[in-house]
BAPAMAR-32575 format. One record per residue (C-alpha): x, y, z; residue in three letters; residue number from 1; chain. Coordinates in nm, 2 decimals, decimal comma. Example, Ala and Ser with C-alpha at 12.3 -4.5 7.8 and 13.67 -1.06 7.14 Angstrom:
residues 2
+--------+--------+--------+------+-----+-----+
:      X :      Y :      Z : type : seq : mol :
+--------+--------+--------+------+-----+-----+
:   1,23 :  -0,45 :   0,78 :  ALA :   1 :   A :
:   1,37 :  -0,11 :   0,71 :  SER :   2 :   A :
+--------+--------+--------+------+-----+-----+
***
This chain:
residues 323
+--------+--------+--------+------+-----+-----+
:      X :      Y :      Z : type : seq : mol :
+--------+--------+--------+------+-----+-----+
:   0,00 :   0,00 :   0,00 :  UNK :   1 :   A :
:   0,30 :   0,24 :   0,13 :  UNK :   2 :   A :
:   0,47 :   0,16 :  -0,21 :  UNK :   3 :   A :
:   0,15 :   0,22 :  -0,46 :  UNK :   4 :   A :
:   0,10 :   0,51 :  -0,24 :  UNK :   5 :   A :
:   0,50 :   0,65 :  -0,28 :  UNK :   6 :   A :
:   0,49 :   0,56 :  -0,66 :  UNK :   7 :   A :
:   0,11 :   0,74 :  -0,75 :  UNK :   8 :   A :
:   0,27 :   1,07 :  -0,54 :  UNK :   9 :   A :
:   0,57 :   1,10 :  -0,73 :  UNK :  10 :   A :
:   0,39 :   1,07 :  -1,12 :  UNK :  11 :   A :
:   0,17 :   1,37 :  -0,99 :  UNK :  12 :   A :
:   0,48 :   1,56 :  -0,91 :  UNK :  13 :   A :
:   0,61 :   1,50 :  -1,27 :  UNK :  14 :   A :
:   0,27 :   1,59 :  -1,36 :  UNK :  15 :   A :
:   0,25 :   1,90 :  -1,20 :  UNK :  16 :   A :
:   0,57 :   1,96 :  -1,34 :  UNK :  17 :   A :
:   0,45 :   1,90 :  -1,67 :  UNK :  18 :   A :
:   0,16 :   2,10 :  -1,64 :  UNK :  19 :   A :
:   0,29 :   2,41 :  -1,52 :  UNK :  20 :   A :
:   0,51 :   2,46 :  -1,78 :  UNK :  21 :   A :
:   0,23 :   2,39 :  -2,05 :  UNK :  22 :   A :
:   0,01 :   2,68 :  -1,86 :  UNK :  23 :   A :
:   0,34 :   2,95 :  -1,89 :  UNK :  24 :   A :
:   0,40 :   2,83 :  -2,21 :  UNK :  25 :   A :
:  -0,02 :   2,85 :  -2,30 :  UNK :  26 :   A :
:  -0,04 :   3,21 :  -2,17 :  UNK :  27 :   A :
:   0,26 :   3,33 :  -2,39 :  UNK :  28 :   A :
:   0,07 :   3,22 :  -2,66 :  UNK :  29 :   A :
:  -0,24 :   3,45 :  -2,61 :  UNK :  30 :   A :
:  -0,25 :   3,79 :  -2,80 :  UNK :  31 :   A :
:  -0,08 :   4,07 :  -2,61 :  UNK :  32 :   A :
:   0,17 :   4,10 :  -2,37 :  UNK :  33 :   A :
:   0,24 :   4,32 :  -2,02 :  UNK :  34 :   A :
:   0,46 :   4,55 :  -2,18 :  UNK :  35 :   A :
:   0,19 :   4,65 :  -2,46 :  UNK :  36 :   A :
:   0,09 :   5,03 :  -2,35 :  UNK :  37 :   A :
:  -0,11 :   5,27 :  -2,50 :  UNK :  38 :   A :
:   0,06 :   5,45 :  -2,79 :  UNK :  39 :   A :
:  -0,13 :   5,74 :  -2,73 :  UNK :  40 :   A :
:   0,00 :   5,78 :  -2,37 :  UNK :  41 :   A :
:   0,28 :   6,06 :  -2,40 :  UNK :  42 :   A :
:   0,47 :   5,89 :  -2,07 :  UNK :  43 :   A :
:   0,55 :   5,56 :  -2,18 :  UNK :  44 :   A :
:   0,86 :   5,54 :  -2,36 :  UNK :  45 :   A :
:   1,02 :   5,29 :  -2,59 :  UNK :  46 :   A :
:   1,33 :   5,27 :  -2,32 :  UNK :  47 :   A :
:   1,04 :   5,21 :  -2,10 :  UNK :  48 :   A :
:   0,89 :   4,89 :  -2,24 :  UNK :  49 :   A :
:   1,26 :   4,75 :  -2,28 :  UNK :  50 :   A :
:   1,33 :   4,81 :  -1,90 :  UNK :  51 :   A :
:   0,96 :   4,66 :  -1,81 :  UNK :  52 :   A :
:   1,06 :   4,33 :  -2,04 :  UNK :  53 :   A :
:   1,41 :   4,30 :  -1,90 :  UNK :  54 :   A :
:   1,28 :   4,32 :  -1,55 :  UNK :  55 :   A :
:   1,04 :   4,06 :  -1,56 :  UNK :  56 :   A :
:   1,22 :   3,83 :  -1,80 :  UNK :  57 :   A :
:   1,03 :   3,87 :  -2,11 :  UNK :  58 :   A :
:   1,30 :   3,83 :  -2,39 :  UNK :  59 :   A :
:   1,41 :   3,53 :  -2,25 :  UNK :  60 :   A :
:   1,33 :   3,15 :  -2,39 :  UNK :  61 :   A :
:   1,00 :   3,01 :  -2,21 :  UNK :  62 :   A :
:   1,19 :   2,72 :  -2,04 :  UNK :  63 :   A :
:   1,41 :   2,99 :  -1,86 :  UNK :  64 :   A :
:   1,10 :   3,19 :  -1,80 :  UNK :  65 :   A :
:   0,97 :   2,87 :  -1,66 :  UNK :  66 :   A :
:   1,29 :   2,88 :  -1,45 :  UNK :  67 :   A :
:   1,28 :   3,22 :  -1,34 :  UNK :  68 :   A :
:   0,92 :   3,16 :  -1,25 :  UNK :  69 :   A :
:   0,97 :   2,91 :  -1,01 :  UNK :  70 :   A :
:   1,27 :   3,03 :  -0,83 :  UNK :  71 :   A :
:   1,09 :   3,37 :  -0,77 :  UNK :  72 :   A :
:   0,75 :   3,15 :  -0,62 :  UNK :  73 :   A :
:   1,01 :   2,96 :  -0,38 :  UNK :  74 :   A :
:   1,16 :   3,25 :  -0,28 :  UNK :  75 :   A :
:   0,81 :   3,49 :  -0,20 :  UNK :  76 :   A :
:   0,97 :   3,74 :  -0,46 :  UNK :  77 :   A :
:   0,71 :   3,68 :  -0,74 :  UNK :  78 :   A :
:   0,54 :   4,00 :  -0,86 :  UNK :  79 :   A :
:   0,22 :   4,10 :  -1,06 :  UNK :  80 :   A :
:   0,28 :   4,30 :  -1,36 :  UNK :  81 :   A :
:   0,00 :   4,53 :  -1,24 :  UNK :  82 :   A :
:   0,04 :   4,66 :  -0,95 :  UNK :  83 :   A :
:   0,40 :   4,53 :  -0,80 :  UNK :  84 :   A :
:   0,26 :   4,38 :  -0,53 :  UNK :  85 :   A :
:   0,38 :   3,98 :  -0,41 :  UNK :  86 :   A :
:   0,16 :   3,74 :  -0,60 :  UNK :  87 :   A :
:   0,13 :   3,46 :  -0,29 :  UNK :  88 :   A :
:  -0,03 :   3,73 :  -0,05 :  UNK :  89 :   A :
:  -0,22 :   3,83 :  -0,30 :  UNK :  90 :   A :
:  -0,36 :   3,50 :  -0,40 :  UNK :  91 :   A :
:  -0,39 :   3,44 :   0,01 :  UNK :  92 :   A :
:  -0,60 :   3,69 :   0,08 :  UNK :  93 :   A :
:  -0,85 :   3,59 :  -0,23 :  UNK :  94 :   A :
:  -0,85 :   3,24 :  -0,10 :  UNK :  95 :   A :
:  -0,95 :   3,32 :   0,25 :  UNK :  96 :   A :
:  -1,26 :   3,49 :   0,07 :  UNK :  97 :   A :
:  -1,35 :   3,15 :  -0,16 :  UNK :  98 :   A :
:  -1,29 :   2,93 :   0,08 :  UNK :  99 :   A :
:  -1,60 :   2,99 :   0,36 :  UNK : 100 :   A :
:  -1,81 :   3,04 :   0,01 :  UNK : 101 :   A :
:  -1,68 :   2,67 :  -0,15 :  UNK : 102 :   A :
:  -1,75 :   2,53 :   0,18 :  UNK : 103 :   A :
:  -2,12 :   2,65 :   0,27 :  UNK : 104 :   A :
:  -2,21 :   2,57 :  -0,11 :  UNK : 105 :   A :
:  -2,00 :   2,26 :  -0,12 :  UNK : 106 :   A :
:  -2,19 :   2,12 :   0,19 :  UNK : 107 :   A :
:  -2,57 :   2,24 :   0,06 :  UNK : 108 :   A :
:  -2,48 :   2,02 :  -0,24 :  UNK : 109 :   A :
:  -2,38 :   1,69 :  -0,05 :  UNK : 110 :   A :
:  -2,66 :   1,76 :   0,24 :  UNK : 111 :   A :
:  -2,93 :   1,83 :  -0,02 :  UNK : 112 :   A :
:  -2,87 :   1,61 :  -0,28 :  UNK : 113 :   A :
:  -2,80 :   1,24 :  -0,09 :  UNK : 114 :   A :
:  -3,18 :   1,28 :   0,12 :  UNK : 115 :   A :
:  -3,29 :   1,41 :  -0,23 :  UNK : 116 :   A :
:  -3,17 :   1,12 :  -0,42 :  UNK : 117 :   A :
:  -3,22 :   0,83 :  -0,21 :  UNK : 118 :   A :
:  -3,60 :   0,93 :  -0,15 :  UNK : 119 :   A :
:  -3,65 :   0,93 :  -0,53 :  UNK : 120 :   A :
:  -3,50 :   0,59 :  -0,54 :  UNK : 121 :   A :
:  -3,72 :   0,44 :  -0,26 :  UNK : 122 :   A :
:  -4,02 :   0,60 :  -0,42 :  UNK : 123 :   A :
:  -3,93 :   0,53 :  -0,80 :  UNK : 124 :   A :
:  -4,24 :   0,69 :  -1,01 :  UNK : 125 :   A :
:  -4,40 :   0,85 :  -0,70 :  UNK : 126 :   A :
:  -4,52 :   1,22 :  -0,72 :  UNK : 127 :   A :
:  -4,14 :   1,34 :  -0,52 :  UNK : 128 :   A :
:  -3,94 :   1,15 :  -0,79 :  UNK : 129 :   A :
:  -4,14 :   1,34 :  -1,10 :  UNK : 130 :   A :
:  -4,13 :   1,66 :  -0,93 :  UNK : 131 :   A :
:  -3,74 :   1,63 :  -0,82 :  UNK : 132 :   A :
:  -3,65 :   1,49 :  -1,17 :  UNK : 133 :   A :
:  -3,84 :   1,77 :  -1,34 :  UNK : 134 :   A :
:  -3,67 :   2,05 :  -1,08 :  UNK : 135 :   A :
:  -3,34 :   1,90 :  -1,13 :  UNK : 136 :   A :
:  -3,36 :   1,95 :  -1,58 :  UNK : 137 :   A :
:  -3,51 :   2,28 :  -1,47 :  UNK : 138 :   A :
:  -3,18 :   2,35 :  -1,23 :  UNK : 139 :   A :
:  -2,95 :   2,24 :  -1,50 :  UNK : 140 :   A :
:  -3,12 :   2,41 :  -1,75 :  UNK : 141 :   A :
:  -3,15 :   2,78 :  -1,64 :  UNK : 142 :   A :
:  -2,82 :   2,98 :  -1,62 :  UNK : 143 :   A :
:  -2,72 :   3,05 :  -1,32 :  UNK : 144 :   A :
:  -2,61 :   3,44 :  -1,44 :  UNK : 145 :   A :
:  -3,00 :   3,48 :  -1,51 :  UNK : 146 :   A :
:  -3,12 :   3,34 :  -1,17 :  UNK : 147 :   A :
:  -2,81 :   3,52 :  -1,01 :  UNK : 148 :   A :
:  -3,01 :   3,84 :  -1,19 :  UNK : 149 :   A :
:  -3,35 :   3,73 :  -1,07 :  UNK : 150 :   A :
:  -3,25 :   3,73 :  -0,73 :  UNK : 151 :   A :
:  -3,04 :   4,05 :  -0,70 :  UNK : 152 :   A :
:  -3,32 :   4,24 :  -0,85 :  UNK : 153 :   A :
:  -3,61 :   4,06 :  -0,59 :  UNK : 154 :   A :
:  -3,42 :   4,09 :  -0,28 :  UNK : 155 :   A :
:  -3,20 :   4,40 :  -0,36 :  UNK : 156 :   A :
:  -3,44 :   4,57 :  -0,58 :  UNK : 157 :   A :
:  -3,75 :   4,45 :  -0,45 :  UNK : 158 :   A :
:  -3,71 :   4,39 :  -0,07 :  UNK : 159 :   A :
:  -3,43 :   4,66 :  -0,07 :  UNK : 160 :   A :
:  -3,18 :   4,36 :   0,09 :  UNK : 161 :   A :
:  -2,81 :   4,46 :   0,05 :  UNK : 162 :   A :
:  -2,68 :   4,14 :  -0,14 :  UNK : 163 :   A :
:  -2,39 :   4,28 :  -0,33 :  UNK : 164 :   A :
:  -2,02 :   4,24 :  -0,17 :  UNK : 165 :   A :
:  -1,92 :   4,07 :   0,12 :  UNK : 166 :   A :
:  -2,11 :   4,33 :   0,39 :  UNK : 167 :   A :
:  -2,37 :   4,59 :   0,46 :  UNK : 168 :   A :
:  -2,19 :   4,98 :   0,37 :  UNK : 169 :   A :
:  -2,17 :   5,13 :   0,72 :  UNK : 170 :   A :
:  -2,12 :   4,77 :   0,90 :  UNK : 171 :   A :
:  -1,80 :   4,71 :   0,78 :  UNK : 172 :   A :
:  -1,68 :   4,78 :   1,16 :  UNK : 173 :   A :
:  -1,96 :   4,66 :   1,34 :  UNK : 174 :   A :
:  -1,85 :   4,42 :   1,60 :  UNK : 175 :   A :
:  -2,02 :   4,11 :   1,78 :  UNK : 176 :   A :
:  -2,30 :   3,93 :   1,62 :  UNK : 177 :   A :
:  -2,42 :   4,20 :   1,38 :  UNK : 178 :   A :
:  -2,12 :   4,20 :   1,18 :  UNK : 179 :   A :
:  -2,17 :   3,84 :   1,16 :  UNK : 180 :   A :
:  -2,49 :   3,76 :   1,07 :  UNK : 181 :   A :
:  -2,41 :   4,07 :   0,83 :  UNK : 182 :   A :
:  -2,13 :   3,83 :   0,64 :  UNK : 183 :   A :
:  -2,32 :   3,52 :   0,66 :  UNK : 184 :   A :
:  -2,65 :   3,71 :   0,50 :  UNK : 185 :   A :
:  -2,38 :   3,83 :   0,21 :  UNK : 186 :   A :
:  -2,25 :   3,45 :   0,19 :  UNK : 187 :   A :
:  -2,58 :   3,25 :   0,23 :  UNK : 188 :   A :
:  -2,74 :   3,39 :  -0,19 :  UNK : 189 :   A :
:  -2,39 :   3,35 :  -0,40 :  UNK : 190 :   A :
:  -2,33 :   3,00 :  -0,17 :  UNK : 191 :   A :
:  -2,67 :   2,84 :  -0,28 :  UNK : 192 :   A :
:  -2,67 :   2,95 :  -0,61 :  UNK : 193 :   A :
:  -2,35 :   2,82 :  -0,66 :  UNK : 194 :   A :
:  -2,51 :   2,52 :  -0,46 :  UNK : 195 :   A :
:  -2,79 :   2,47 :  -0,73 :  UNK : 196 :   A :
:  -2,62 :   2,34 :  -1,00 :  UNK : 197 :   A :
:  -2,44 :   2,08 :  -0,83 :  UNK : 198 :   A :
:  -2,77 :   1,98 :  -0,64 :  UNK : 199 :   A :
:  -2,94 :   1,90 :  -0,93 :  UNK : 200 :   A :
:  -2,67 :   1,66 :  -1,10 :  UNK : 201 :   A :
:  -2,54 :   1,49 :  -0,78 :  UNK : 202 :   A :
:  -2,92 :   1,42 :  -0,67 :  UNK : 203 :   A :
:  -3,00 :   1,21 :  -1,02 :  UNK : 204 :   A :
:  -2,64 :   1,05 :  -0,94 :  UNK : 205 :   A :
:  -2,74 :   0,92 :  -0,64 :  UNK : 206 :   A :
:  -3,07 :   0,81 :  -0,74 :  UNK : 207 :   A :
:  -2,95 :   0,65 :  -1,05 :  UNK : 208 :   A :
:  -2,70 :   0,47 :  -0,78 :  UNK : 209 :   A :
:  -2,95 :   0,37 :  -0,53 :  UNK : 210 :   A :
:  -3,20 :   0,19 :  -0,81 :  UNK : 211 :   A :
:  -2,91 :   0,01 :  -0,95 :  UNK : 212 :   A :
:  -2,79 :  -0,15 :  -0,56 :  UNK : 213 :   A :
:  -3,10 :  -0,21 :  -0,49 :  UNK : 214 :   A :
:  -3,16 :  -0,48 :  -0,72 :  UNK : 215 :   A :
:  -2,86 :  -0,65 :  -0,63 :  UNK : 216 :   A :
:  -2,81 :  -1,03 :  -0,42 :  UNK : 217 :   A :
:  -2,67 :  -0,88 :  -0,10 :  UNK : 218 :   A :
:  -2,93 :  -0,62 :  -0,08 :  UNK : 219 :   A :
:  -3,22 :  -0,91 :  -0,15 :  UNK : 220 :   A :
:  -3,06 :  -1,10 :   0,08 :  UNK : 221 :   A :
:  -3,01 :  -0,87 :   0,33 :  UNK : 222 :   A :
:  -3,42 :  -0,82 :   0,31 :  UNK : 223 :   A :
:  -3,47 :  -1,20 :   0,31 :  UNK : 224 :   A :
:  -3,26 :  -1,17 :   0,68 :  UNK : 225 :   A :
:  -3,51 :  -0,99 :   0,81 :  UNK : 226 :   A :
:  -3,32 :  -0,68 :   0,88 :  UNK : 227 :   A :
:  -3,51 :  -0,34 :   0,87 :  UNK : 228 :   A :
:  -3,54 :  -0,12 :   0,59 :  UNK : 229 :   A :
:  -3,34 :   0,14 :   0,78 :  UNK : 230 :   A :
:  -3,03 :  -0,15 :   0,79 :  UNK : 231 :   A :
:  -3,06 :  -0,24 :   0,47 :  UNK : 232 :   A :
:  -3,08 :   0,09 :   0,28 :  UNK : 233 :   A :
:  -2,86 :   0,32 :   0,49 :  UNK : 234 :   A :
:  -2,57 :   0,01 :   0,58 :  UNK : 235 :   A :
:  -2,56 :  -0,23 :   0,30 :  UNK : 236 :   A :
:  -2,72 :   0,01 :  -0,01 :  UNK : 237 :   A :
:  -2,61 :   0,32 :   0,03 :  UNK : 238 :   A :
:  -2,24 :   0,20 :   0,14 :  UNK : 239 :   A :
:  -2,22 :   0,04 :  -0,16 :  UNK : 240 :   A :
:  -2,36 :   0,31 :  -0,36 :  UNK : 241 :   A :
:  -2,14 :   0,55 :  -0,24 :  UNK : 242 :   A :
:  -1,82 :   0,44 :  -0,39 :  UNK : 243 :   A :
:  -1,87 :   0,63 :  -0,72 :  UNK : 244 :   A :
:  -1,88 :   0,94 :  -0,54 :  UNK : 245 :   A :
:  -1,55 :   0,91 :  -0,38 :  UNK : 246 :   A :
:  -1,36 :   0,98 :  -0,66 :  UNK : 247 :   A :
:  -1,61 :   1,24 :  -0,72 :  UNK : 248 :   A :
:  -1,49 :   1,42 :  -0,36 :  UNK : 249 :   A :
:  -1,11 :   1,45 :  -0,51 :  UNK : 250 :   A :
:  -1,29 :   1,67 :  -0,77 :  UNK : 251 :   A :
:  -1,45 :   1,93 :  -0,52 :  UNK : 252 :   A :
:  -1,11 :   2,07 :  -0,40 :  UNK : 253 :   A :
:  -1,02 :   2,24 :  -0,76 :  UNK : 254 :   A :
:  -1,34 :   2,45 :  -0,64 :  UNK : 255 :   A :
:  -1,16 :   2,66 :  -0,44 :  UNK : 256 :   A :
:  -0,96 :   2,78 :  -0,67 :  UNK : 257 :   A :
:  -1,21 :   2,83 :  -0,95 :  UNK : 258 :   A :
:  -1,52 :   2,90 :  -0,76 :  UNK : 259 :   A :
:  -1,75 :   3,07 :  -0,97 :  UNK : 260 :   A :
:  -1,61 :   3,37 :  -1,15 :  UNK : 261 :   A :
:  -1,98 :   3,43 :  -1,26 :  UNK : 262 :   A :
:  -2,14 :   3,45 :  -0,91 :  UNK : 263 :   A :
:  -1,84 :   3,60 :  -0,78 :  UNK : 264 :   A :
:  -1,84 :   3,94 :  -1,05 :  UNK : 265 :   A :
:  -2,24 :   3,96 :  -1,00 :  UNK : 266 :   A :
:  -2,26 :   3,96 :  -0,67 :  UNK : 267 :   A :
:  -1,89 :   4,15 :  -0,62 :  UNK : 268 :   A :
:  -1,74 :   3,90 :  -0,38 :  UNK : 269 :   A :
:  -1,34 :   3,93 :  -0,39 :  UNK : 270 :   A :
:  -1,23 :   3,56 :  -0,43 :  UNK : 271 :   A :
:  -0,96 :   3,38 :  -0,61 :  UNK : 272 :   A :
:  -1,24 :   3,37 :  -0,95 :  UNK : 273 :   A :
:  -1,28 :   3,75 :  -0,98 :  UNK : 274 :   A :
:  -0,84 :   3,78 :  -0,93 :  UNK : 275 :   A :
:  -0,80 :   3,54 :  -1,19 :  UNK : 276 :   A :
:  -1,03 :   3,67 :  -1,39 :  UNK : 277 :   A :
:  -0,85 :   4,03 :  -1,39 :  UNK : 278 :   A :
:  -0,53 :   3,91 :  -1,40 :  UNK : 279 :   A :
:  -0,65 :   3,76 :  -1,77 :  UNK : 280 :   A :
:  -0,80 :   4,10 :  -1,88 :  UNK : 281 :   A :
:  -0,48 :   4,28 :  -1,78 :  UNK : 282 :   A :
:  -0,23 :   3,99 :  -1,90 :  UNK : 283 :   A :
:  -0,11 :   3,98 :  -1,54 :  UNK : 284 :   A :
:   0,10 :   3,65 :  -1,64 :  UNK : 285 :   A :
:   0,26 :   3,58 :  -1,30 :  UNK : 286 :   A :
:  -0,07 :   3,60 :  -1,12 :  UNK : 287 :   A :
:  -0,23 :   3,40 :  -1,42 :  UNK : 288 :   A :
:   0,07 :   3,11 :  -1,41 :  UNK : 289 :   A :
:   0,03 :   3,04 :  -1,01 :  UNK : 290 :   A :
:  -0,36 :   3,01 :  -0,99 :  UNK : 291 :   A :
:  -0,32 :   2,79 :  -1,26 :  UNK : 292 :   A :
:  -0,07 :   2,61 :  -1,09 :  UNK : 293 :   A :
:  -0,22 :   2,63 :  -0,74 :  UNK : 294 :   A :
:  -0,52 :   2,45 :  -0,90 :  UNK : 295 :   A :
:  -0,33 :   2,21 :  -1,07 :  UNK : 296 :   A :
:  -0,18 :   2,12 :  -0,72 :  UNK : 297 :   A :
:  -0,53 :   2,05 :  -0,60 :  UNK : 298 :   A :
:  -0,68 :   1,87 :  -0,86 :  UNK : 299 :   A :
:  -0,36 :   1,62 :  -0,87 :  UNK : 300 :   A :
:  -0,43 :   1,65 :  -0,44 :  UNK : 301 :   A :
:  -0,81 :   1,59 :  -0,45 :  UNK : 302 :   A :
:  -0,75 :   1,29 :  -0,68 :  UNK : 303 :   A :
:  -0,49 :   1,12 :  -0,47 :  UNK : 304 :   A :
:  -0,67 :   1,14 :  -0,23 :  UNK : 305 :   A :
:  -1,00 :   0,97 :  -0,37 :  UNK : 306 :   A :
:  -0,75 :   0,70 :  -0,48 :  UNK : 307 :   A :
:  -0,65 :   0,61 :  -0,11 :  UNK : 308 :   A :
:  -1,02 :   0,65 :   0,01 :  UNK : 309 :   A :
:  -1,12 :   0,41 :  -0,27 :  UNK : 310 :   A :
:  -0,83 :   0,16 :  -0,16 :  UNK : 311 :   A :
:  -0,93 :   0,20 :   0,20 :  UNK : 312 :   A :
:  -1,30 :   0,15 :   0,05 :  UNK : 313 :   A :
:  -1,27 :  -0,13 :  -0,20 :  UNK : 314 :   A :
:  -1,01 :  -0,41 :  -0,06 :  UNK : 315 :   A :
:  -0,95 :  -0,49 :  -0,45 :  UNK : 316 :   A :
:  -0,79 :  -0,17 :  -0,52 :  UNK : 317 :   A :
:  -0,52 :  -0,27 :  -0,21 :  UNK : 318 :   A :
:  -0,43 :  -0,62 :  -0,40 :  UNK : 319 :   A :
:  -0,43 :  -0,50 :  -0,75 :  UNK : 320 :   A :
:  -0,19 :  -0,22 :  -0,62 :  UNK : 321 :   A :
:   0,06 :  -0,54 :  -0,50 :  UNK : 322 :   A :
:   0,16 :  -0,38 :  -0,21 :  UNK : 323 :   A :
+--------+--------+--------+------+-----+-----+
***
């Protein structure tokens, strides 16, 4: 196990590798570059744009880029082109905005869709199963920009509910409880509406799951036993059912990286989405190169660790791995 473990750990570090250098190499390729400035701007000189490309490297090959680009992220002496500030607190501070908004609408989607999913299954055809089925295509179907809209304009527009940013102008100081429930209020509408999407697909999962255990020996002949319903759905079906959706967990970590640039520019919420998202209309390539790299480390992260969940899960995995 130690051994499979040691040898899956060390391809994703060639990976990563790999895959960082293809994203530096990727963004070079895009139109435009940091030291394109406005000809019309008086200031900016043509001895100007040779010291801005000197400084940060631009003349030389990709692969020393690539070199240049790595030593200054070890050392904390990575830049952005736009403002000269460190890139790592920079992306810090987005993250600790993304993170409490992956994690409320990460667990609305896993708390929401498994009772949603397993009822359908145990009541195949009934009235819920229609009505969830038809609200999940619904879900999938509608953009999320347009219910984002919908919502701003009832509650903000409508109720005349600040919505917008991450607090209420003129609480920013307040203290104790206020300020709280004033940041949770601001979380709670981006958070499920990110949370919709995902509700709607990992529900049909999990009933599409459940239907097909069911009807398996060990489930009949856990029934034939004479064990409760309780027993056999929630400790033999569902257990079994579940091991799809570990490799689907590794997946969910990427999230915090990504987010959702949408929800995050309607609803103005500073997270790692919106930085990225400037740093591509400003061609801020050092700030642009480490998100993608940061979300390359959790992606390669997130799936190692759904592999040694599913060989803790499935003893077969454990043998196959001949360790």
């Amino acid at each position: 196990m130690l051994g499979w473990a040691f040898k899956n750990l060390l391809s994703r570090l060639a990976l990563l590798v790999v895959i960082s250098f293809i994203s530096l190499a990727a963004v070079h390729l895009a139109p435009g570059e940091p030291s394109e400035v406005d000809p019309s701007n008086p200031r900016i000189k043509a001895e100007d744009v040779a010291k801005i490309r000197e400084a940060f490297h631009l003349d030389e090959p990709v692969y020393k880029q690539y070199f240049f680009w790595i030593r200054d992220l070890a050392t904390g002496e990575l830049r952005s082109f736009k403002d000269q500030q460190p890139v790592l607190p920079k992306i810090w501070d987005r993250f600790k905005n993304s993170l409490p908004l992956f994690l409320l609408a990460t667990l609305l989607v896993w708390t929401l869709s498994f009772p949603t999913g397993i009822h359908a299954a145990l009541r195949r055809g009934s009235r819920f199963d229609r009505a969830t089925t038809i609200g999940a295509y619904m879900m999938i179907s509608i953009p999320g920009f347009f219910l984002a809209y919908v919502l701003v304009i009832l509650i903000a527009g409508k109720l005349g509910y600040p919505v917008v940013g991450m607090s209420t102008f003129g609480l920013e100081n307040a203290g104790g409880m206020t300020r709280f429930m004033d940041r949770v209020w601001h979380l709670t509408v981006p958070a499920l509406l990110s949370a919709i999407g995902g509700v709607a697909v990992l529900s049909r999962y999990v009933r599409a799951e459940m239907i097909d255990v069911s009807g398996t020996d060990y489930v009949r002949t856990a029934r034939a036993k004479g064990l409760t319903e309780d027993v056999v759905i929630y400790r033999h079906a569902l257990r079994n059912a579940l091991l799809p959706f570990v490799t689907m967990f590794g997946l969910l970590l990427p999230g915090l990286i990504g987010g959702s640039v949408i929800f995050e520019q309607i609803f103005a919420w500073p997270g790692l989405g919106r930085l990225g998202f400037d740093a591509i209309l400003s061609r801020d390539f050092p700030v642009i190169i480490t998100i993608n790299f940061f979300a390359a480390v959790l992606t390669l992260a997130g799936t190692f660790i759904s592999d040694l969940l599913y060989a803790f899960a499935d003893p077969r995995i454990r043998l196959g791995g001949g360790s």
